[in-house]
C-alpha positions in Angstrom: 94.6 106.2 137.2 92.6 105.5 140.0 88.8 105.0 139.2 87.3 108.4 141.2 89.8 110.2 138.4 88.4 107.5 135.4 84.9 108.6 136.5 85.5 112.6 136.8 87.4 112.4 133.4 84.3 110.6 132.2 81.5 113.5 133.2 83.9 115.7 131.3 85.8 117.5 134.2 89.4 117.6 132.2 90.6 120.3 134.6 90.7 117.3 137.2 92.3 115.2 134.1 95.1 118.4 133.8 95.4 118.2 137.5 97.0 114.8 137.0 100.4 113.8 138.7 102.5 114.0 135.1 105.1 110.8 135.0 108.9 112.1 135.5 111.0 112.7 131.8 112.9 109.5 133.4 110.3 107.4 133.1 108.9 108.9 130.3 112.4 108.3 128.4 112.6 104.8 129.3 109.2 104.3 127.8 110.2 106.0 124.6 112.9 103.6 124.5 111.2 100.4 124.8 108.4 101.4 122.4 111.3 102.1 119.8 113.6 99.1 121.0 112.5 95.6 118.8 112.8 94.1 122.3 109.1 91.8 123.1 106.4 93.2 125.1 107.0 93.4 128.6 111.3 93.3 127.9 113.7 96.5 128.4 117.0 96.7 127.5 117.8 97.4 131.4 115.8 94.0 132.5 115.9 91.7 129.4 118.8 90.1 130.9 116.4 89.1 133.8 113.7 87.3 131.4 113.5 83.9 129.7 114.1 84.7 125.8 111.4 85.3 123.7 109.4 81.7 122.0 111.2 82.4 118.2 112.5 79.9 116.2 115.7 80.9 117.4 115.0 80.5 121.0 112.5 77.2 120.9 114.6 74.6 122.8 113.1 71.7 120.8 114.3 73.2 117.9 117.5 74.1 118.7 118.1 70.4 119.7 116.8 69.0 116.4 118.6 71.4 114.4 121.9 69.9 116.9 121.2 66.1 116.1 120.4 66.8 112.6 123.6 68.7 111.8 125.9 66.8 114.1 124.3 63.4 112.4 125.1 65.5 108.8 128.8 66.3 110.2 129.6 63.0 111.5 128.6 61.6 107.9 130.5 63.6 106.5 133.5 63.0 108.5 133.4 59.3 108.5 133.1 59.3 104.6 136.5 61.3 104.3 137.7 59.0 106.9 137.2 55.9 105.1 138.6 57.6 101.9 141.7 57.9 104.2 141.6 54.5 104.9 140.8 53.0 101.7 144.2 55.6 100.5 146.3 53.6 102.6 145.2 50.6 102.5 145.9 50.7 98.6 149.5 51.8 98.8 150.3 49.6 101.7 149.3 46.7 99.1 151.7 48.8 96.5 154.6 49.3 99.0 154.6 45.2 99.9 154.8 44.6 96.7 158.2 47.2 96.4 159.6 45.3 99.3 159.3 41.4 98.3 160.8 43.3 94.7 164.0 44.6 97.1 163.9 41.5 98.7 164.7 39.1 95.4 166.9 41.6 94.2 168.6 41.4 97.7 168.7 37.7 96.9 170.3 37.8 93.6 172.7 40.4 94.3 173.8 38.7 97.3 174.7 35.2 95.3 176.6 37.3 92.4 178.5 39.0 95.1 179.9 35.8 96.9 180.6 34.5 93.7 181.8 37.5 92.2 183.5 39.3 95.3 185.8 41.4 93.0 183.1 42.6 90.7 182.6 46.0 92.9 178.9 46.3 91.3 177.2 43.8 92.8 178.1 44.7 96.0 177.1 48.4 95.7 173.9 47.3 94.3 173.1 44.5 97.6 173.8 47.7 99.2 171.9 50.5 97.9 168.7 47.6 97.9 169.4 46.8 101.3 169.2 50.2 102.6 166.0 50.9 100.3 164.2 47.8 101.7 164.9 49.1 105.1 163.2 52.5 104.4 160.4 50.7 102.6 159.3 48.2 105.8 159.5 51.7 107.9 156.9 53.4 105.6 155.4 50.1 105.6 155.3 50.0 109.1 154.0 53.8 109.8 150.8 52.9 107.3 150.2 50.1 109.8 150.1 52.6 112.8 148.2 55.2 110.7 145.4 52.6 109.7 145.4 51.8 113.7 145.0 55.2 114.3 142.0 55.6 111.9 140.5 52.8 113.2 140.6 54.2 117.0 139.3 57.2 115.1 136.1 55.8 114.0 135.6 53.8 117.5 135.7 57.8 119.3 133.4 59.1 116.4 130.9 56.6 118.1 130.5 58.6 120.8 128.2 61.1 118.8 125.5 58.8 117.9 125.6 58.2 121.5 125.5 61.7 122.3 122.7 62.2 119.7 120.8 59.4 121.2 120.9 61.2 124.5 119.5 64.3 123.4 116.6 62.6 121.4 115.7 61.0 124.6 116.0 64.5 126.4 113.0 66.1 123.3 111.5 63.0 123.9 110.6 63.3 127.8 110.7 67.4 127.1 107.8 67.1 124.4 105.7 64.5 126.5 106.1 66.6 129.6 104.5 69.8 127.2 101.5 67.8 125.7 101.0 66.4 129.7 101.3 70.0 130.3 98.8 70.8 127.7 96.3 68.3 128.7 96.6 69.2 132.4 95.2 72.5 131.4 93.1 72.2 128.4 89.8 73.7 129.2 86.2 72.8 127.6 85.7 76.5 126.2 87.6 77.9 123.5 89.9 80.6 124.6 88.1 83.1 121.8 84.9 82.7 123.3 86.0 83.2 126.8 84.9 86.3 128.8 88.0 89.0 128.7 90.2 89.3 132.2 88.7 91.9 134.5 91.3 95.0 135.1 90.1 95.3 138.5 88.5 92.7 140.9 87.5 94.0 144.5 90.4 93.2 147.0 93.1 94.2 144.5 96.2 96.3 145.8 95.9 98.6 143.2 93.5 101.1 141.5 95.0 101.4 138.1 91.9 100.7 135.8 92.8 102.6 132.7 96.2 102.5 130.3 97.1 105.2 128.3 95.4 103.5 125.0 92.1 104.3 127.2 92.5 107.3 128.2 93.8 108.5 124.7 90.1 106.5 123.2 88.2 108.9 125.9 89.7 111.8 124.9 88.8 111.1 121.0 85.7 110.7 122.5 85.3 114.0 124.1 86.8 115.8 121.0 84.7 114.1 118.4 81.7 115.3 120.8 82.7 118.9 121.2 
């Protein structure tokens, strides 16, 4: 609304009002649309895509970072602590299973003296036999606990990597909140924002001529009403 049209509409000439160029049922669809849309003011759904997101909690970027160090700091606790478990686990039966093996290895012993000394007693050798072959399995699971405790142990030295990972993202809020409160400061003002004189809709020089929304022109015509 340009302002010789604010002023006619003001001396109560609301033919010149009715005279009006009426926005196309395009544009007045795709306002109907945003108004009902949850979208922020000033987003469509046709340009959203275009803006930064709206300042929720959901879209702060200081936020979302803590909430990343705090629940990758949580999961790595919690994955180190079944970890260890793991380890503690094998650890324990590796202690049981030596304990099998110097058992095979006496019996071993024995069964091999009774056996020179009793060749022709067909139980002794079937028994040097049958704890032969058993130590044999037992140093193999013997030695796979050793690799798997190695492999928990390379484990934990890779899990390392997140607290160095968290580390770098507290130094990136770090230097992200000091450049807002240098941002702040650079701009911080000596009057309050409340008591601050309202933005003009119109300074001489603009390219434009639109000095009235629809909220004003909708308070004028209460106006006129509640007059007639």
């Amino acid at each position: 609304m340009t302002q010789e049209e604010l002023d006619a509409l003001m001396n109560g000439e609301l033919d010149a009002f009715e005279d009006m160029p009426q926005e196309d049922d395009a544009q007045g669809e795709d306002a109907i649309e945003d108004d009902i849309s949850d979208l922020p003011p000033g987003y469509s759904e046709k340009t959203a895509h275009h803006w930064p997101l709206p300042a929720t909690d959901e879209n702060k970027m200081v936020h979302q970072l803590d909430d990343v160090t705090k629940e990758g700091e949580e999961k790595a606790s919690q994955i180190f602590d079944i970890i260890e478990g793991i380890s503690n686990d094998l650890m324990e039966k590796e202690d049981n299973l030596q304990r099998v093996v110097e058992t095979f290895e006496k019996n071993i012993e024995l069964f091999s003296k009774l056996h020179e000394k009793f060749p022709n007693v067909e139980a002794f050798g079937t028994s040097l036999e049958l704890n032969q072959n058993a130590l044999e399995d037992a140093n193999l699971i013997l030695e796979t606990f050793h690799h798997s405790g190695d492999s928990i142990m390379n484990v934990m030295d890779i899990m390392q990597y997140q607290d160095i990972h968290r580390q770098k993202i507290e130094r990136v809020i770090n230097v992200m909140r000091a450049l807002s409160k240098y941002m702040n400061a650079l701009f911080e003002g000596k009057i309050d924002d409340d008591k601050r004189v309202a933005s003009a809709t119109h300074i001489v020089g603009d390219t434009h001529n639109e000095l009235a929304t629809n909220d004003d022109i909708e308070a004028l015509l209460e106006q006129f009403a509640s007059k007639g």
